[in-house]
MARLOLO-245915 format. One record per residue: x, y, z of N, C-alpha, C, CB in turn; residue in one letter; residue number from 0. Coordinates in Angstrom, 2 decimals. Each point is the difference from the previous one (the first is absolute). Glycine has a CB too. Layout:
N
  n_east n_north    n_up ca_east ca_north   ca_up  c_east c_north    c_up cb_east cb_north   cb_up type seq
       X       Y       Z       X        Y       Z       X       Y       Z       X        Y       Z    A NUM
...
***
This chain:
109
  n_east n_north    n_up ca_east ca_north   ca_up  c_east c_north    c_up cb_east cb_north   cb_up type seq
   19.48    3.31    3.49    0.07    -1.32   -0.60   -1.38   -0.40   -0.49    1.94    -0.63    1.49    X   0
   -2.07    0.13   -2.56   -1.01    -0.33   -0.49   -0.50   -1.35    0.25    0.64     1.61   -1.36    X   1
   -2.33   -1.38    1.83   -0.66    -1.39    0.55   -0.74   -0.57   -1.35   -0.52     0.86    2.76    X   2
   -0.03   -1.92   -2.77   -0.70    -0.63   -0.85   -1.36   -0.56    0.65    2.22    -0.42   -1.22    X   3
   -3.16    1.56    0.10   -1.51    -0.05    0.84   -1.01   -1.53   -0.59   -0.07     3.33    0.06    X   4
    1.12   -4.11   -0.93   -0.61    -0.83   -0.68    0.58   -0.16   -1.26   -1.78     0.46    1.23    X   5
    1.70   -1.33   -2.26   -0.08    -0.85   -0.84   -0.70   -0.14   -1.32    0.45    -0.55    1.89    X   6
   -0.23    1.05   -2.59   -0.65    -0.64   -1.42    0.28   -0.71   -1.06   -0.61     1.35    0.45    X   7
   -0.06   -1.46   -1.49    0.59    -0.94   -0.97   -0.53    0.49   -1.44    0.08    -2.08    1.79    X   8
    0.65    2.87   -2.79   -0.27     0.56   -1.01   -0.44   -0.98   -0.80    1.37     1.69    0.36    X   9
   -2.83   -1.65   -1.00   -0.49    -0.62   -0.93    0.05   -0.06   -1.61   -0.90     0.23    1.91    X  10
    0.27   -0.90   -2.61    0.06     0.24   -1.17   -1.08    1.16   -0.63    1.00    -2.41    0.11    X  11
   -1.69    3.10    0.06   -0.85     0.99   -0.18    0.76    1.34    0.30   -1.97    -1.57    0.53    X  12
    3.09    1.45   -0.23    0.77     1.24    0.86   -0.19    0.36    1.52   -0.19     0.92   -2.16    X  13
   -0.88   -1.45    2.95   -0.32     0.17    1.42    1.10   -0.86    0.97   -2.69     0.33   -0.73    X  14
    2.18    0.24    1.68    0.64    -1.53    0.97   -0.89    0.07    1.23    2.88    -0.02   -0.59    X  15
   -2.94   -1.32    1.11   -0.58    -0.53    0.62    0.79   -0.79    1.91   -1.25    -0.01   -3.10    X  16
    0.45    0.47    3.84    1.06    -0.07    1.69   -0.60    0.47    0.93    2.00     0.40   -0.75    X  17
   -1.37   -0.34    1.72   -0.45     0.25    1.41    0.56    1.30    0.14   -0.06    -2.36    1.01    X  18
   -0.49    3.06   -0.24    0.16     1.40    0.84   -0.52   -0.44    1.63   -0.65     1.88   -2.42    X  19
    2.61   -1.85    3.27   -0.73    -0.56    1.33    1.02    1.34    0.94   -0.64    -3.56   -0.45    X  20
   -0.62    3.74    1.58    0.63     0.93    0.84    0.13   -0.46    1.07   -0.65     1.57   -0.93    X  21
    0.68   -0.98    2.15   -0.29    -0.84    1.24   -1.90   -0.03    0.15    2.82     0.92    1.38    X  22
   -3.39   -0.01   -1.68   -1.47    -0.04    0.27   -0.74   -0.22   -1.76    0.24     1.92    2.70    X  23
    0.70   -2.63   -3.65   -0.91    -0.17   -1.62    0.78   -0.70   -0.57   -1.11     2.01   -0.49    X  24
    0.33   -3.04    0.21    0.80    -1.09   -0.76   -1.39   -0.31   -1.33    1.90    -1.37    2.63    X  25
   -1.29    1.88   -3.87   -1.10     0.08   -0.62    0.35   -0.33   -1.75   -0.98     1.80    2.16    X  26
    0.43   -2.81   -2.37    0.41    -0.28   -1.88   -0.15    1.36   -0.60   -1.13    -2.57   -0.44    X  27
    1.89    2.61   -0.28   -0.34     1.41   -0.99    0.65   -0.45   -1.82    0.59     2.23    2.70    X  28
   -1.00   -1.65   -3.19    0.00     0.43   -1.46    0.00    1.36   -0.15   -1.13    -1.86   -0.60    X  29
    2.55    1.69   -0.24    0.18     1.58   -0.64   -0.29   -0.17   -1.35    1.85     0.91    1.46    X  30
   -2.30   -0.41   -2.01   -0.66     0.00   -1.43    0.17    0.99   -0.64   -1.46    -1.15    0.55    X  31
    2.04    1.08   -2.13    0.22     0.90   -0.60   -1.12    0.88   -0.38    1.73    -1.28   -0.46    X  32
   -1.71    2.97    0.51   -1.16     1.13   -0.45   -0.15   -0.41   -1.15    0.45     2.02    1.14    X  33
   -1.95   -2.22   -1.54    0.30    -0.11   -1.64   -0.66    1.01   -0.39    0.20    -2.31   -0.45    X  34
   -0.83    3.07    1.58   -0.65     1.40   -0.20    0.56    1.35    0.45   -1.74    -1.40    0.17    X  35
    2.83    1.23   -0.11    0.97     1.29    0.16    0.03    0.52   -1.07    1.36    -0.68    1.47    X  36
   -1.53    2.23   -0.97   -0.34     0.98   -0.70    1.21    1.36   -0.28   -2.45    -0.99    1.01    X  37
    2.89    1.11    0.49    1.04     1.05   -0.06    1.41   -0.45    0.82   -2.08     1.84   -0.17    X  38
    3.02   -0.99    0.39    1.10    -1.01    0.70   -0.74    0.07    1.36    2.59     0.48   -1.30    X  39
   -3.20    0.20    2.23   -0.34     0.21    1.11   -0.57   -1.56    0.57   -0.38     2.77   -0.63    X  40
   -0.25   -3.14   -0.29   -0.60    -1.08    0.16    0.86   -1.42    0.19   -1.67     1.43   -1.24    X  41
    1.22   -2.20    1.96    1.34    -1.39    0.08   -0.20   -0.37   -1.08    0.17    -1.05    2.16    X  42
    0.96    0.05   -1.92    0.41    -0.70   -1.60   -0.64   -1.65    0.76    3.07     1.71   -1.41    X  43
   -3.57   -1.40    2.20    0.24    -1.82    0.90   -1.27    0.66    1.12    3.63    -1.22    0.05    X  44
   -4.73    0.42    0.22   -1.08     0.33    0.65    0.33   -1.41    1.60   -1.96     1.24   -2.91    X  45
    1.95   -0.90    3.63    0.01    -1.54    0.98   -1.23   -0.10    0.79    2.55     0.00    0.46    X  46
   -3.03   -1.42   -0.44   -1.28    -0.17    0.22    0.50   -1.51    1.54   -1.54     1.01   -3.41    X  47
    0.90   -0.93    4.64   -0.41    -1.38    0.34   -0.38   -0.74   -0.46   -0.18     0.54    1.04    X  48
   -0.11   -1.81   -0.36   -0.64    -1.10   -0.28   -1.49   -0.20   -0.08    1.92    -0.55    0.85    X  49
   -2.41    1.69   -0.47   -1.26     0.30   -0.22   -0.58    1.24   -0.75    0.15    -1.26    1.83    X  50
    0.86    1.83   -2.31    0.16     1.01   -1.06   -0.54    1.34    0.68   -0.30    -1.76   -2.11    X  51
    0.82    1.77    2.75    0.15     1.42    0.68    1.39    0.89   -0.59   -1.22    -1.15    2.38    X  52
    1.06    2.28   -3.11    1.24     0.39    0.28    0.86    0.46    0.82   -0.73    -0.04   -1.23    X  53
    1.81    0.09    1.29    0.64     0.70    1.26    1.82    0.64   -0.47   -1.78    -2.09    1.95    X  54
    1.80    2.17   -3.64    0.84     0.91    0.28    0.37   -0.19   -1.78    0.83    -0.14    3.20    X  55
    0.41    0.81   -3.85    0.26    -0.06   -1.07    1.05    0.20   -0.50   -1.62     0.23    0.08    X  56
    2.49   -0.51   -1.15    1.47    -0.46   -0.33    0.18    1.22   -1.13    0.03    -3.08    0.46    X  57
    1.29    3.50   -0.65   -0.11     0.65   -1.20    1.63   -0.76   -0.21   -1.97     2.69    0.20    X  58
    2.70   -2.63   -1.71    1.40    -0.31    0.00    0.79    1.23   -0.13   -0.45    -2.20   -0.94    X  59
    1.57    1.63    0.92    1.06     1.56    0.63    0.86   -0.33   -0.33   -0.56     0.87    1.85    X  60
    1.95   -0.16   -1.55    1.17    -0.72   -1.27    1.03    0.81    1.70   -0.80     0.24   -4.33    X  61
    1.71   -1.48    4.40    0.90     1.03    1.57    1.01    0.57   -0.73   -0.10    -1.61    2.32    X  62
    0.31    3.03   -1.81    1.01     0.95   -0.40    1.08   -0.21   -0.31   -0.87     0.92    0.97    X  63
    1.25   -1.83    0.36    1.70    -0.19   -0.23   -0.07   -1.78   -0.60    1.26     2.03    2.58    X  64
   -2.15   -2.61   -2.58    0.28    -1.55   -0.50   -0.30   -0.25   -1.68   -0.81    -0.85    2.61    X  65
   -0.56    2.18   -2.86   -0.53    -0.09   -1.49   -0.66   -0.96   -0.16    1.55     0.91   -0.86    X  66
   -2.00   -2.31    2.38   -0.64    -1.51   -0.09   -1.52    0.77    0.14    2.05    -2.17    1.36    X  67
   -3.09    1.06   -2.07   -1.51     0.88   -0.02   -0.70   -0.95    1.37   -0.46     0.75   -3.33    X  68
   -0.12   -0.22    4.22   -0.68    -0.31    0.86   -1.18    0.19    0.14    1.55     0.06    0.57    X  69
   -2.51   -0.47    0.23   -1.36     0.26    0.35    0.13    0.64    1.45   -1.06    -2.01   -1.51    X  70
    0.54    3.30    1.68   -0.35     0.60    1.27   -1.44    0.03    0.22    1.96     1.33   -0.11    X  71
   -2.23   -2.30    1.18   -1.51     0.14    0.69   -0.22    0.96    1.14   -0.21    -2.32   -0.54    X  72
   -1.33    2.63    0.63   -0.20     1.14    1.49   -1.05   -1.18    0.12    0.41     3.37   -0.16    X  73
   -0.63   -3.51    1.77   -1.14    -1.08    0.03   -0.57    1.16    1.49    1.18    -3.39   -1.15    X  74
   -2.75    3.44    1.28   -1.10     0.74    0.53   -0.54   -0.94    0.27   -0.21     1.87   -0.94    X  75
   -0.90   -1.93    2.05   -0.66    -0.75    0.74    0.10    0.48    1.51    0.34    -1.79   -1.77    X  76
   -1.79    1.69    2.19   -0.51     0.48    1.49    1.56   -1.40    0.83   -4.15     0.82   -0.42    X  77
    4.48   -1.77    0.40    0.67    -0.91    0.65    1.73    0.85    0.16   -1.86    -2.43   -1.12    X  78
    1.96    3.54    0.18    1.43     0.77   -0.14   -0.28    1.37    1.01    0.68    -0.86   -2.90    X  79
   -1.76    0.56    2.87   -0.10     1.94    1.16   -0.59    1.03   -1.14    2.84    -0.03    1.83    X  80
   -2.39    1.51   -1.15    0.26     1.00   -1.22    1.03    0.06   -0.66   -1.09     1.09    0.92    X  81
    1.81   -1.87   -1.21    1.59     0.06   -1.09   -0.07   -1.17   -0.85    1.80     1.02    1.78    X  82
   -1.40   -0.61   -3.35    0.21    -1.10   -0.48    1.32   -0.76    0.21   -1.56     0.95   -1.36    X  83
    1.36   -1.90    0.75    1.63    -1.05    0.35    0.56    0.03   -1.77   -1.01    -2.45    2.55    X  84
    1.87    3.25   -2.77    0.99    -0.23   -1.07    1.34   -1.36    0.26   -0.61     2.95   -0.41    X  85
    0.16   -3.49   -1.14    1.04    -1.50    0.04    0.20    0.05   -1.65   -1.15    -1.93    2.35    X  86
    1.83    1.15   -2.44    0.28    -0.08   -1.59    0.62   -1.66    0.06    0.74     3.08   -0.75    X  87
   -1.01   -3.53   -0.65   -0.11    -1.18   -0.52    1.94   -0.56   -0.06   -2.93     0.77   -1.57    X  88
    3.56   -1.55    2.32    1.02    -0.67   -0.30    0.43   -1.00   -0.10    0.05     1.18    0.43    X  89
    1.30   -1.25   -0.71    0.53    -1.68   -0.26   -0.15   -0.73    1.59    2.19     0.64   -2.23    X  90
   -3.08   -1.91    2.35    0.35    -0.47    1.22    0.82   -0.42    0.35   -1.28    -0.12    0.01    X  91
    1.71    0.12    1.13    1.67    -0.28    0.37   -0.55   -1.67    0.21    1.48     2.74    1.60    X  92
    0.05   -3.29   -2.18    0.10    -1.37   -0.01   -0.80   -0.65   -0.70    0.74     0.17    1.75    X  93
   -1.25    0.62   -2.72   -1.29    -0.99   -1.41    1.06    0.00   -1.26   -3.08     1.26    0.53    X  94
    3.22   -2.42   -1.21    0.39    -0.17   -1.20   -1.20    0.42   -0.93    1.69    -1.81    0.77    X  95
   -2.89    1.71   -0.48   -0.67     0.34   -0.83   -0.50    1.38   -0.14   -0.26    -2.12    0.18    X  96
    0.32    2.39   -1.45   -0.34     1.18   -0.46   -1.21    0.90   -0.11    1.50    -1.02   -0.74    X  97
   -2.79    0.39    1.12   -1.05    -0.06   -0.11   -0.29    0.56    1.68   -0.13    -1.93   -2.30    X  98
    0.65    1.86    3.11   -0.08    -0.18    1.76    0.19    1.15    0.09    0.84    -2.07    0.89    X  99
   -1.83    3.19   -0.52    0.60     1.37    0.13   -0.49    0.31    2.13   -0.56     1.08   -3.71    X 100
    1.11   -0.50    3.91    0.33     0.36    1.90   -1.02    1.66   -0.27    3.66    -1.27    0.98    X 101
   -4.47    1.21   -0.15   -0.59     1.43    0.23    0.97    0.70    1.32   -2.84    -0.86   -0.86    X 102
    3.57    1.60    0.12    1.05     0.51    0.84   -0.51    1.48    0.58    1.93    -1.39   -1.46    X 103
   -1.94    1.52    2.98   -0.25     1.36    0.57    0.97    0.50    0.59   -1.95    -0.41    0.25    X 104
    2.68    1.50   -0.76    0.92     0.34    0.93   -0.39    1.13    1.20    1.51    -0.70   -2.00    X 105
   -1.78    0.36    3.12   -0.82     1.35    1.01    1.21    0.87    0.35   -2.09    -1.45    1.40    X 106
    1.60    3.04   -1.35    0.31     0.99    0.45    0.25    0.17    1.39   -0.98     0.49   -1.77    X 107
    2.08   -0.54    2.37    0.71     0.19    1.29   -0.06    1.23    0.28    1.39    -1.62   -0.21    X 108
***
């Protein structure tokens, strides 16, 4: 079942702007579009704290069986251990608004 590590709010520049909260990180972040991407390897979406640290990066993706385009993030940081935390960008449950996206992690059992 998928948790929700936080909250954002897609801007007009294409970024969005929210919280990333764990039990030990509760931290503003900005994902910001690459405007210096070079190859696909590279994100399409760079994410920075509130103090502009980075700590991880977005690329979009299209799901197999839905064909809907999403954002998949990996987020890194000494506060995650040695593993990154894969989440991807969704509709928040119970938002009319469209703009409200859920950093959804689904963990490996």
């Amino acid at each position: 079942m998928a948790q929700a590590l936080g909250y954002v709010t897609k801007k007009d520049d294409g970024g969005y702007e929210g919280t990333l909260a764990t039990i030990s990180l509760k931290k503003r972040i900005r994902i910001l579009p690459n405007s210096t991407k070079e190859t696909d390897a590279q994100p399409d979406y760079r994410v920075y704290t509130e103090d502009r640290i980075e700590i991880g990066g977005g690329w979009n993706r299209t799901g197999k069986v839905s064909g809907n385009e999403y954002i998949s993030l990996t987020f890194a940081a000494p506060e995650f251990g040695a593993h990154k935390v894969y989440a991807n960008l969704g509709r928040a449950a119970g938002q009319d608004d469209d703009t409200v996206m859920a950093i959804l992690w689904n963990p490996r059992d």
